[in-house]
TIMARMI-268094 format. One line per field, with one value per residue (C-alpha): x, y, z negated; residue number from 1; residue in three letters. Coordinates in pm, 1 decimal, always signed. Layout:
TIMARMI-268094
xx [X  ...]
yy [Y  ...]
zz [Z  ...]
num [NUM  ...]
residu [ala  ...]
END
This chain:
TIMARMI-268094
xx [+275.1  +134.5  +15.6  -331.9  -406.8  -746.7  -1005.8  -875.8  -1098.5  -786.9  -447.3  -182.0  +115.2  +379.1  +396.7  +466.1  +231.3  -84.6  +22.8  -41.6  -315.2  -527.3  -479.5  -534.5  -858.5  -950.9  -894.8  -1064.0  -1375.7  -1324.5  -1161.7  -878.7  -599.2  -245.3  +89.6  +329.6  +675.2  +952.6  +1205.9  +1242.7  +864.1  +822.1  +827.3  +1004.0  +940.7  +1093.1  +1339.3  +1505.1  +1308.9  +1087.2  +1269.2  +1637.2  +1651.2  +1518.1  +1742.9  +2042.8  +1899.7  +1884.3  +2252.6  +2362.6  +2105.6  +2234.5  +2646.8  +2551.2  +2378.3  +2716.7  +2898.0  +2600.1  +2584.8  +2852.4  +2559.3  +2494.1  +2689.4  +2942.8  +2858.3  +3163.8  +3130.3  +3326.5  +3255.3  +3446.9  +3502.0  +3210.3  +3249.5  +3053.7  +3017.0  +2860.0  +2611.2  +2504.7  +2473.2  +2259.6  +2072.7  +2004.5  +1944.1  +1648.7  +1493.6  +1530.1  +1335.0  +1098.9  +1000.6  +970.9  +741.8  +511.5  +526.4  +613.8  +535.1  +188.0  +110.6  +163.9  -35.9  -354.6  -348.9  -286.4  +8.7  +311.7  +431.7  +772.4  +822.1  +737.2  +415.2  +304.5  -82.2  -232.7  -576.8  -854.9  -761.4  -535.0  -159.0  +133.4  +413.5  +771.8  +859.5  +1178.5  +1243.3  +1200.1  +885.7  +549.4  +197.9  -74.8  -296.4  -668.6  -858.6  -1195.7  -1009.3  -666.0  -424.7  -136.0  +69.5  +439.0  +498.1  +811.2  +1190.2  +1478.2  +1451.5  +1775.7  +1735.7  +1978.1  +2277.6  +2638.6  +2849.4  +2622.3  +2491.4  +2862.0  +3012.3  +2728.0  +2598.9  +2427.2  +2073.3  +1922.7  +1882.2  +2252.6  +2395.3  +2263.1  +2433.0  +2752.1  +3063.5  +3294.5  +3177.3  +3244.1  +3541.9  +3288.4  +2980.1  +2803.8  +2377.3  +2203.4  +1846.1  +1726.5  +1403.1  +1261.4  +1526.1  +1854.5  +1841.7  +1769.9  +2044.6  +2292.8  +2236.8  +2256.7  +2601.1  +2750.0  +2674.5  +2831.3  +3154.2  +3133.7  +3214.3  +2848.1  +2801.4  +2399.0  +2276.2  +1957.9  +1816.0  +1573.4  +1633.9  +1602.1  +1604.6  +1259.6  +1114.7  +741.4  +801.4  +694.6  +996.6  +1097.8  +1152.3  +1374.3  +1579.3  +1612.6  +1695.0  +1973.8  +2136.4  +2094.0  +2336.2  +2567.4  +2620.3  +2678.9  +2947.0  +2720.0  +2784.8  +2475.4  +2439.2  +2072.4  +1931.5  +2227.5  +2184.2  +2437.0  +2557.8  +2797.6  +2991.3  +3345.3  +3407.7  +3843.0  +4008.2  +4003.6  +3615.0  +3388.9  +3419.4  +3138.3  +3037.3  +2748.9  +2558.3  +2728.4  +3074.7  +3200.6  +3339.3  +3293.5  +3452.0  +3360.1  +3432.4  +3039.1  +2787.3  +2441.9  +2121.0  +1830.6  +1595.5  +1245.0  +1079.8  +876.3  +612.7  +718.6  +519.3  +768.7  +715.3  +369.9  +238.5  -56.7  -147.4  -287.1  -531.3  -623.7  -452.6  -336.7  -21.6  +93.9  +368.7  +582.7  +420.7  +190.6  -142.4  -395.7  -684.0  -1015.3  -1143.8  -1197.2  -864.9  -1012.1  -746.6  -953.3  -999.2  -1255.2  -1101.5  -821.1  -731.3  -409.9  -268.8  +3.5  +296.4  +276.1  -57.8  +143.6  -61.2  +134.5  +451.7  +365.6  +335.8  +28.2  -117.0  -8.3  -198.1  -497.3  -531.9  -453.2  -756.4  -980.3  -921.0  -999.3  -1369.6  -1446.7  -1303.3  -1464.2  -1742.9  -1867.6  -1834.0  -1710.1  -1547.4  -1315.2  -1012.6  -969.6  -613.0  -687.7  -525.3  -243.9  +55.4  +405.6  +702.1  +1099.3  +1324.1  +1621.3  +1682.5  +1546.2  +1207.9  +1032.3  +652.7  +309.3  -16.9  -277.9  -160.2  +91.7  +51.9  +125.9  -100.2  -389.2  -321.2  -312.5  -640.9  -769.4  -806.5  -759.3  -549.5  -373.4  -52.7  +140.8  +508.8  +631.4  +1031.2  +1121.0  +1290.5  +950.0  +847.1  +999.3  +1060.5  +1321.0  +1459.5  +1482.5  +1647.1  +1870.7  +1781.4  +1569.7  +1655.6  +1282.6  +950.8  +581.4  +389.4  +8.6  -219.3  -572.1  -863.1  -894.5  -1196.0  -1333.0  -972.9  -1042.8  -675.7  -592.5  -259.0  +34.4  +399.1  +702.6  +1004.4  +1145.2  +1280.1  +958.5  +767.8  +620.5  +451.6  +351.1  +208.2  +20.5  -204.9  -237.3  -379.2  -630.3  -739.5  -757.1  -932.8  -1169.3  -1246.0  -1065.8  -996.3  -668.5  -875.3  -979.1  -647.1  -496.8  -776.2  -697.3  -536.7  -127.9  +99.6  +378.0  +688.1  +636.3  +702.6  +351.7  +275.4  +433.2  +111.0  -66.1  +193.1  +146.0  -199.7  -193.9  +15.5  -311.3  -454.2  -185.7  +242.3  +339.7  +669.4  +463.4  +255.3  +452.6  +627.2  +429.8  +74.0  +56.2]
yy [+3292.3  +3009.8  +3134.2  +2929.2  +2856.3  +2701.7  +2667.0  +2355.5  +2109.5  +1840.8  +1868.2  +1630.6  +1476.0  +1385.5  +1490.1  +1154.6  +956.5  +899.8  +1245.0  +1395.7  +1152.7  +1249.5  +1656.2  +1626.9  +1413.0  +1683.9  +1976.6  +1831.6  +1825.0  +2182.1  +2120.1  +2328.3  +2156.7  +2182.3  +1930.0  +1910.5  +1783.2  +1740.0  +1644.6  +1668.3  +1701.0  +1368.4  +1142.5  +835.2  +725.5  +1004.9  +1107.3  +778.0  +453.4  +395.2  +688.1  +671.0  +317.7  +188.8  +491.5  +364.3  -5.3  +72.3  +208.1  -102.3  -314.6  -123.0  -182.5  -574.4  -536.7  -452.7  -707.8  -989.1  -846.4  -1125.6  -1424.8  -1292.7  -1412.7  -1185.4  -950.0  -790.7  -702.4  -405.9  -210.0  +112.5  +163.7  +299.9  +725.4  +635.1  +1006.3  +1090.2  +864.5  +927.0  +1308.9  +1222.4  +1039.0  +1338.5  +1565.8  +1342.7  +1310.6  +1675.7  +1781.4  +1526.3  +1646.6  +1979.4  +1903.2  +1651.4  +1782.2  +2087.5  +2294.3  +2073.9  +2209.7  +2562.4  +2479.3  +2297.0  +2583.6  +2355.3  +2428.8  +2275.2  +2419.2  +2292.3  +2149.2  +1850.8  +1763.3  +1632.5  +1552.1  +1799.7  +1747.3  +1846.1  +1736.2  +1951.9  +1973.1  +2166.3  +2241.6  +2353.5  +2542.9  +2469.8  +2846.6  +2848.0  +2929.6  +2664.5  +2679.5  +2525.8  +2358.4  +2306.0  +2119.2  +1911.5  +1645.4  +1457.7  +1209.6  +1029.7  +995.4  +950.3  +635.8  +392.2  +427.2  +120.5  -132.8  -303.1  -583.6  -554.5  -706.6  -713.1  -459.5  -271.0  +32.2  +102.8  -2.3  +211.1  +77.8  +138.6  +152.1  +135.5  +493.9  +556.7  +315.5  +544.7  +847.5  +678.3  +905.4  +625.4  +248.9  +33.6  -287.1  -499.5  -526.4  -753.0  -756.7  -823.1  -932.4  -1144.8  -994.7  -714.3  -432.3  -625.4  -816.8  -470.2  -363.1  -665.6  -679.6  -270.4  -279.1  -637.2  -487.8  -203.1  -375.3  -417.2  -768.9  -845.2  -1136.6  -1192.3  -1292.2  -1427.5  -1563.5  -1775.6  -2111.0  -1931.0  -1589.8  -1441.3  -1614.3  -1465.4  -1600.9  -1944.8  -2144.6  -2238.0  -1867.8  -1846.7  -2169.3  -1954.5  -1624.0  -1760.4  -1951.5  -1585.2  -1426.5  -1690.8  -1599.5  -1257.7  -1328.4  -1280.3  -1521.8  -1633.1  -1734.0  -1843.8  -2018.2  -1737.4  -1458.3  -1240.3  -1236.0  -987.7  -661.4  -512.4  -267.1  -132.1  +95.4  -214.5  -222.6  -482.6  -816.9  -1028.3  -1332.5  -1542.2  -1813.5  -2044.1  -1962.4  -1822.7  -1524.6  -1232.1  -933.6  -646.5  -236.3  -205.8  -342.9  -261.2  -385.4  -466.6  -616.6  -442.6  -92.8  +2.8  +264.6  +647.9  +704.1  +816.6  +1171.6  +1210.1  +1198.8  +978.1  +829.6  +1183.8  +1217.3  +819.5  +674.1  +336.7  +157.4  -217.0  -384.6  -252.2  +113.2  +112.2  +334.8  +51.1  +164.0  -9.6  -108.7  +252.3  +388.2  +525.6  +526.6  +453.1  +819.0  +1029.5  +1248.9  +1090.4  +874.4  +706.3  +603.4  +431.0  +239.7  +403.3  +155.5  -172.7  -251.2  -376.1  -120.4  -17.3  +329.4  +259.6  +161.1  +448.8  +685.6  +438.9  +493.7  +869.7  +913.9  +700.3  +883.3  +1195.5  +1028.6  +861.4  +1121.1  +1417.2  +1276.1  +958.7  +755.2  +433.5  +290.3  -2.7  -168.8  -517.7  -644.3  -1028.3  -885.1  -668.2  -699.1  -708.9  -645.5  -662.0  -464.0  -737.6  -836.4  -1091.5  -925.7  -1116.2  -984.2  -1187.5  -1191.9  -1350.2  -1670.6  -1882.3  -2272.4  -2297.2  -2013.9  -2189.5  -2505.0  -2263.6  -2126.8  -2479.7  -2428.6  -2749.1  -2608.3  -2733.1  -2562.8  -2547.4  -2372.9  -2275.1  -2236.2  -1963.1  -2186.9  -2284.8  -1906.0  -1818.5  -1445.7  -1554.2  -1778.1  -1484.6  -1281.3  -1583.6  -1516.9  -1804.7  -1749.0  -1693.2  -1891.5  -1816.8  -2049.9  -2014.8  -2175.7  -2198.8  -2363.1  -2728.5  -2784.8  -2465.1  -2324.3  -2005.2  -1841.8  -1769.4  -1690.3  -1551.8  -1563.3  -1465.4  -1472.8  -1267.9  -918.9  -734.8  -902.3  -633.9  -604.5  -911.9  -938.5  -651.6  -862.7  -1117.8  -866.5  -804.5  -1161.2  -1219.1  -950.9  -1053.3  -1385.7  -1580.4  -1929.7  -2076.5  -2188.3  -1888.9  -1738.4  -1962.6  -1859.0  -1497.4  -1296.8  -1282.5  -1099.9  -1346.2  -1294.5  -1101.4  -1191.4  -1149.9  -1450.6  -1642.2  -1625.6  -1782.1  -2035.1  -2124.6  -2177.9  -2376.9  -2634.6  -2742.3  -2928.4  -2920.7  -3013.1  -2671.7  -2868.7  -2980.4  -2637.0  -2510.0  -2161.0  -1940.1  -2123.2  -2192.1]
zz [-1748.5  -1526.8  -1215.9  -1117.8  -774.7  -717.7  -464.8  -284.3  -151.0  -165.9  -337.0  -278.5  -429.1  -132.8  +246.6  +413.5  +666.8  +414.0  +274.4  +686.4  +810.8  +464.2  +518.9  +921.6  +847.4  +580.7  +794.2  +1044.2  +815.0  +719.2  +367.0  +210.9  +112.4  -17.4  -10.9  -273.4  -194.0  -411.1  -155.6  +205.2  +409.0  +609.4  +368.2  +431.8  +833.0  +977.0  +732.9  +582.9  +743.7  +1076.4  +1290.8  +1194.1  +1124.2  +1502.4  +1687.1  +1512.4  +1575.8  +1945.4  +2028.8  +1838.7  +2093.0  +2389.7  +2263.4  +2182.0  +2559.2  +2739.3  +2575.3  +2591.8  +3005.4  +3055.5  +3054.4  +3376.2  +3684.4  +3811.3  +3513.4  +3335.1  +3012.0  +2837.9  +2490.5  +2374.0  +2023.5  +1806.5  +1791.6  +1472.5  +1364.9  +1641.5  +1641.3  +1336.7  +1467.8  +1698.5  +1466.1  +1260.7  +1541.7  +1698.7  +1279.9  +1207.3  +1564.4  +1498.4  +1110.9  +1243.2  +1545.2  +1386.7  +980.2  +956.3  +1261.1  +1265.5  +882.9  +1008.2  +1302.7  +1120.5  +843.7  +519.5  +286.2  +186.1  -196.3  -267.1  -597.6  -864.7  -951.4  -1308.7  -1370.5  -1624.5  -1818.1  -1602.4  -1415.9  -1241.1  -1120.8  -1267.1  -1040.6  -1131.2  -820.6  -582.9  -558.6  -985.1  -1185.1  -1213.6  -1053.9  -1153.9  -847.0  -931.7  -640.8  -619.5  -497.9  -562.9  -379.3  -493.0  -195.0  -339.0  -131.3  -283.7  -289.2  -260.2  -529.3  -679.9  -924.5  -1265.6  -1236.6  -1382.3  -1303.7  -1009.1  -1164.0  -1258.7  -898.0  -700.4  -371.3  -41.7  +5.3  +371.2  +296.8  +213.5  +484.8  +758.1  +612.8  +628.3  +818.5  +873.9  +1017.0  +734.0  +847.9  +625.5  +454.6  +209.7  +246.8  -44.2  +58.4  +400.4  +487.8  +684.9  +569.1  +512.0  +828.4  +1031.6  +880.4  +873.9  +1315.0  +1313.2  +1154.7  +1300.5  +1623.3  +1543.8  +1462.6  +1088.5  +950.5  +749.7  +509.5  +425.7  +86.3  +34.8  -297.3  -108.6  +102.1  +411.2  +591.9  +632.7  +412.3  +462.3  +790.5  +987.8  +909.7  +1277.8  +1298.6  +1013.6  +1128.7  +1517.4  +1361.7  +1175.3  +1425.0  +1629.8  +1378.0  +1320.5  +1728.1  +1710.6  +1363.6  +1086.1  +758.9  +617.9  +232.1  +145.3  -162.8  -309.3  -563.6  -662.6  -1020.3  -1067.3  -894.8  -914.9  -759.1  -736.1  -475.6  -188.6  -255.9  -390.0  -516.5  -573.1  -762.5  -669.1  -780.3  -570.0  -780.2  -418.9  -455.3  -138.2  -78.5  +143.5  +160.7  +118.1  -47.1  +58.3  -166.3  +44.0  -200.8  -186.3  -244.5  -556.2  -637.8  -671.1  -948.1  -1245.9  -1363.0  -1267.0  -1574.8  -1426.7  -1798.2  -1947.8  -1703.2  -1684.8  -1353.6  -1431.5  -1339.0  -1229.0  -1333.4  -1047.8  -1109.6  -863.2  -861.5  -918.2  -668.7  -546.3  -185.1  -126.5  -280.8  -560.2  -906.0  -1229.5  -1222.9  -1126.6  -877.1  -819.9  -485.4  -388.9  -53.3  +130.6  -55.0  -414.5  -399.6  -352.9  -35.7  +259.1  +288.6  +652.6  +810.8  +987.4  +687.1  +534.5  +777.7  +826.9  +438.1  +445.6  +677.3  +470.0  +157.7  +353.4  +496.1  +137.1  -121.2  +75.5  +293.6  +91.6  +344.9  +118.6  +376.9  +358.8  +520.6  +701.8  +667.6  +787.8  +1160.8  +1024.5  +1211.3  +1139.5  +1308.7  +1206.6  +1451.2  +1487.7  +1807.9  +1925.1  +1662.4  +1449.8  +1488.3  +1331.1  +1274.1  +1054.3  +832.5  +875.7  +859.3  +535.7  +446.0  +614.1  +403.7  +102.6  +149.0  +194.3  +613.0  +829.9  +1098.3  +1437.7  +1522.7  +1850.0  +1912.2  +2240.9  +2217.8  +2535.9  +2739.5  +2856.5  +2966.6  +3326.6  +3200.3  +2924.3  +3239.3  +3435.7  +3193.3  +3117.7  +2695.2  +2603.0  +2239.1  +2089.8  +2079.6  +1974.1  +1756.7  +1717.6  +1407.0  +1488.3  +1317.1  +1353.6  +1522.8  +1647.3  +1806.1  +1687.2  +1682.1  +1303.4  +1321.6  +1638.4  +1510.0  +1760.3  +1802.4  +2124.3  +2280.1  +2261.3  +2025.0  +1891.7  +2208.8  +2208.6  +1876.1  +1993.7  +2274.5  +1989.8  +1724.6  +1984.7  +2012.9  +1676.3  +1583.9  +1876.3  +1691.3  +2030.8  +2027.4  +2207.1  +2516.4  +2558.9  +2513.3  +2757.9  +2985.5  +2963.2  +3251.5  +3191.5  +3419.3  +3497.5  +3456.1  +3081.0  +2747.4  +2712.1  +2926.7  +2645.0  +2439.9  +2716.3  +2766.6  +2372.3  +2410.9  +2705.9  +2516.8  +2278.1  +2588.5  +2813.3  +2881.1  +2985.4  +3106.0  +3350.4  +3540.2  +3839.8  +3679.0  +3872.1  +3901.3  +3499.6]
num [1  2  3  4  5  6  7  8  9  10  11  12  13  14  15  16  17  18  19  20  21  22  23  24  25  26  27  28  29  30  31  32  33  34  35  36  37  38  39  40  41  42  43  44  45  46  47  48  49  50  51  52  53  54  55  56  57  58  59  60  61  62  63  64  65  66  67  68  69  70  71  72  73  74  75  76  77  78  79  80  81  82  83  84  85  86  87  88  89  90  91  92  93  94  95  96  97  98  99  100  101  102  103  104  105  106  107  108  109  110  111  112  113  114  115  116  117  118  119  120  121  122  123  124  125  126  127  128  129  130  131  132  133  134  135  136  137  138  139  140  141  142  143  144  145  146  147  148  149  150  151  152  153  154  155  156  157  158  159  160  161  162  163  164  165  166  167  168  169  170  171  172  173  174  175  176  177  178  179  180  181  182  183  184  185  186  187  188  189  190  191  192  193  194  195  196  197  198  199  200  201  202  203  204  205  206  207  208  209  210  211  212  213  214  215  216  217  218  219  220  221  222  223  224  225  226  227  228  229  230  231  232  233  234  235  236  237  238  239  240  241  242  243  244  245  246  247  248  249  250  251  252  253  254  255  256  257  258  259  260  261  262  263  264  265  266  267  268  269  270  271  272  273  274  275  276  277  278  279  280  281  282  283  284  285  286  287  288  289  290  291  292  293  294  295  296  297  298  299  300  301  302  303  304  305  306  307  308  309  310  311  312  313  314  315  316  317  318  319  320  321  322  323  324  325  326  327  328  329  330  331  332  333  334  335  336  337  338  339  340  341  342  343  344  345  346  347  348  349  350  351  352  353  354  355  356  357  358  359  360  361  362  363  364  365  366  367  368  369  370  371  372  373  374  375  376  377  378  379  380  381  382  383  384  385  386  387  388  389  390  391  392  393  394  395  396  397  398  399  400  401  402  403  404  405  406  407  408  409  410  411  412  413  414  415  416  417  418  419  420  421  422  423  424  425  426  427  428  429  430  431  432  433  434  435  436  437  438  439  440  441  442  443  444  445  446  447  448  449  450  451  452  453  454  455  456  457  458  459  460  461  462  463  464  465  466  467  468  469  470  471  472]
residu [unk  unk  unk  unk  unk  unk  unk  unk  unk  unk  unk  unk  unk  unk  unk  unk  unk  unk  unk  unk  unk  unk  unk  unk  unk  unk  unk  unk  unk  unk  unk  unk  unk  unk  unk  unk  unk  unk  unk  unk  unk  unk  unk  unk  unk  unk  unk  unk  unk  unk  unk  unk  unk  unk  unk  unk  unk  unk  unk  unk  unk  unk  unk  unk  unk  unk  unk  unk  unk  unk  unk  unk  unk  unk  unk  unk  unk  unk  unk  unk  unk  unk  unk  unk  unk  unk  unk  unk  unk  unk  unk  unk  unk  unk  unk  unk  unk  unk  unk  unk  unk  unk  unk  unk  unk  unk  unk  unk  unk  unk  unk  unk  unk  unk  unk  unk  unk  unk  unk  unk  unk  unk  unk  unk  unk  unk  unk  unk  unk  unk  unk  unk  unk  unk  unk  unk  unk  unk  unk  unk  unk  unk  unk  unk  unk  unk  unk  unk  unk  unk  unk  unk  unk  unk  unk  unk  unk  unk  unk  unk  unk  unk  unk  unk  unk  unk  unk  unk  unk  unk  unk  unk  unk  unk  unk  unk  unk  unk  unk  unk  unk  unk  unk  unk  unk  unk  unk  unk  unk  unk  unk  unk  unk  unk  unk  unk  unk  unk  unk  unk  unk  unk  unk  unk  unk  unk  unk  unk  unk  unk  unk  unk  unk  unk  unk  unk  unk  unk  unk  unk  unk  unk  unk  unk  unk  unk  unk  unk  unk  unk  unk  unk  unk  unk  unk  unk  unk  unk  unk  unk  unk  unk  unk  unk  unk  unk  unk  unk  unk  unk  unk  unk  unk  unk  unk  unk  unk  unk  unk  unk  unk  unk  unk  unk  unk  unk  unk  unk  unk  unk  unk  unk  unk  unk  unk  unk  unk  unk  unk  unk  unk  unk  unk  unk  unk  unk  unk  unk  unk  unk  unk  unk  unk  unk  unk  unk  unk  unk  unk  unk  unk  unk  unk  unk  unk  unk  unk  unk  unk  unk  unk  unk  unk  unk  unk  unk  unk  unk  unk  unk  unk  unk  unk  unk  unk  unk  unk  unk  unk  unk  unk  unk  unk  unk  unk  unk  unk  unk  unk  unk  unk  unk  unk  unk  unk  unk  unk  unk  unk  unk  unk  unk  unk  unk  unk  unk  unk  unk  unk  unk  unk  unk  unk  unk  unk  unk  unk  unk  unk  unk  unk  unk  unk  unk  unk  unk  unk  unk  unk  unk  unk  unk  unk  unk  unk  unk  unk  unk  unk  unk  unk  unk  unk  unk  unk  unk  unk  unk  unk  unk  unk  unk  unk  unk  unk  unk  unk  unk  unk  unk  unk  unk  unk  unk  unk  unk  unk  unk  unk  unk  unk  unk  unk  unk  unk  unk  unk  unk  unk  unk  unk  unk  unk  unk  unk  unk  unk  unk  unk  unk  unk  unk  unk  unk  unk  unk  unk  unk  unk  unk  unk  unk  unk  unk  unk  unk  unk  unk  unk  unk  unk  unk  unk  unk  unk  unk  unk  unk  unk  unk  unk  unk]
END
């Protein structure tokens, strides 16, 4: 016999970032409410993506560091080999502390619980839950979330399923450091993960079925990138697909559309997430799907059920941890205070971890042009900003759209060490409705990265070749 829990003022499906923000926002109103995880708690930042990725990103930075020292005069450089193992215990040492201190101990702490099992929809509408430790429950709340977030995507192809592959998930579980390494996909994930491992030692080819890496990207950032990796070794293969795998005891060999043939000891697929949304049984209680199974939801989350919210990737909106939590909370104000609230995503940032990071925000040029904006565009390449001088890198640059006319800055794009930072000061100003004179009126500390947004906007009115470097 089913046990029935009820009573719960919020139930939810997942215990990832919306999964958290949604119950702390909740508790914090008073409500009740339960988590059900299938897997591991944490969802995907801290367990498989954000946290592991950048820690393992950042030993390769600090390795590439000691070898790239030697641009300095009278610098030696000198690199041991990789204790790969290791590193990849540390790696799980700093996840598992953190998914205890900011999931699991913080549950306990806030008083909400966390019942271990899968969840399937059940009319009501309610949720039935086959128990980790064996036997179902059946969860009846006043309130429901979908927060199942999205898992590694691989597109069909010949021969894969049967030759098995990395996923950026896998990769990082890895006990040996692979001698070399095919990337399948140019974007956000594969190039992370292409730099993480070249630095690391492994010989990485990058496929991309595009005509250029980062392809979401402002193009001059694409062109810069590239040439970055073709420094540090990395063989770069755009307007490419892959057509078929084969996979023998001396590992893979692959055919692309070019007719070249590659070979590597791993192959790692880095082409895009999808909704987690299989096995939820979503259709018998009226939650419809996309095409890519993701919960179709309104401005204020809401599924086309009554009841029934969804939040963070399993929605298809922008695949972002803070997005996740900034929808968690808003579920938790509209679903169980009415509130009706809404988000703004024309100053959501974006940030890729390679090194030198890619970071925007706002449209690009040719998303101005697309949306029928007249728009003037300026691009500052690094050698131009005395802190890049200084720290003899001028590999980077910063190029800023803004409305013909009126100035007002529509778009920041950057290239550079730190440029999440960076794209930080310009979220501000866009949000703030600035234009570029105003920007380039702004107080800059000098001698930051940061000064290079200044620097940018100078050049509407002004040849920045021509300010003294420290009186700009």
């Amino acid at each position: 016999m089913t046990e029935v829990r009820s009573g719960f003022d919020l139930a939810v499906v997942g215990s990832g970032s919306a999964a958290f923000a949604a119950a702390i926002a909740a508790r914090g109103k008073g409500a009740r409410v339960v988590l059900v995880e299938r897997g591991t708690i944490g969802g995907t930042c801290v367990n498989i993506g954000c946290l592991p990725s950048k820690a393992l990103l950042a030993a390769a930075t600090a390795r590439h560091g000691a070898q790239a020292a030697s641009r300095f005069p009278g610098i030696r450089a000198h690199t041991a080999p990789v204790g790969f193992r290791a590193l990849i215990g540390g790696k799980d040492t700093l996840v598992d502390r953190m998914r205890a201190e900011k999931y699991a101990d913080l549950a306990a702490e806030l008083g909400f619980e966390v019942v271990r099992g899968n969840a399937a929809f059940a009319d009501g509408p309610a949720l039935d839950v086959d128990l980790a430790e064996g036997g179902t429950v059946r969860i009846e709340a006043g309130r429901y979330l979908i927060a199942t977030g999205s898992t590694p995507w691989a597109p069909p192809l010949a021969g894969l399923e049967a030759a098995g592959y990395l996923t950026s998930t896998t990769a990082m579980e890895l006990d040996a450091l692979p001698e070399s390494m095919v990337v399948v996909g140019g974007n956000a994930v594969g190039l992370e993960q292409a730099q993480l491992f070249a630095r690391l030692g492994t010989q990485v080819t990058v496929i991309e079925a595009l005509e250029r890496l980062a392809p979401n990207e402002e193009p001059e950032i694409s062109a810069a990138l590239e040439s970055v990796l073709a420094d540090e070794g990395i063989a770069v293969h755009t307007g490419t697909t892959l057509t078929a795998v084969h996979r023998d005891a001396a590992g893979y060999t692959l055919t692309t559309s070019s007719a070249a043939e590659l070979r590597a000891e791993h192959l790692l697929i880095a082409t895009g997430r999808r909704p987690v949304t299989a096995g939820l049984n979503l259709e018998s209680v009226g939650v419809k799907t996309g095409p890519h199974g993701e919960v179709i939801v309104d401005a204020y989350l809401r599924t086309t059920a009554e009841r029934i919210w969804a939040a963070g990737d399993v929605t298809g909106h922008p695949q972002f941890v803070y997005v996740a939590a900034a929808h968690g909370t808003l579920v938790a104000d509209n679903a169980l205070g009415g509130a009706e609230r809404t988000l703004d995503y024309t100053a959501l940032p974006r940030v890729t971890f390679t090194s030198p990071a890619i970071a925007s925000v706002g449209m690009t040029d040719a998303e101005a042009a697309e949306a029928g904006i007249p728009c003037d565009c300026r691009t500052l390449p690094f050698e131009y900003v005395p802190r890049a001088l200084a720290d003899r890198d001028t590999r980077g640059l910063v190029k800023l759209v803004a409305e013909q006319g009126t100035g007002r800055l529509i778009g920041a794009h950057v290239l550079a060490d730190g440029a999440g930072e960076i794209i930080t000061a310009a979220t501000y100003a866009l949000t703030a409705g600035l234009t570029v004179d105003q920007l380039a009126h702004t107080w800059h500390p000098y001698l930051t990265m940061a000064e290079a947004l200044k620097l940018a906007a100078q050049t509407f009115t002004a040849d920045v070749a021509k300010l003294s470097c420290c009186a700009g």
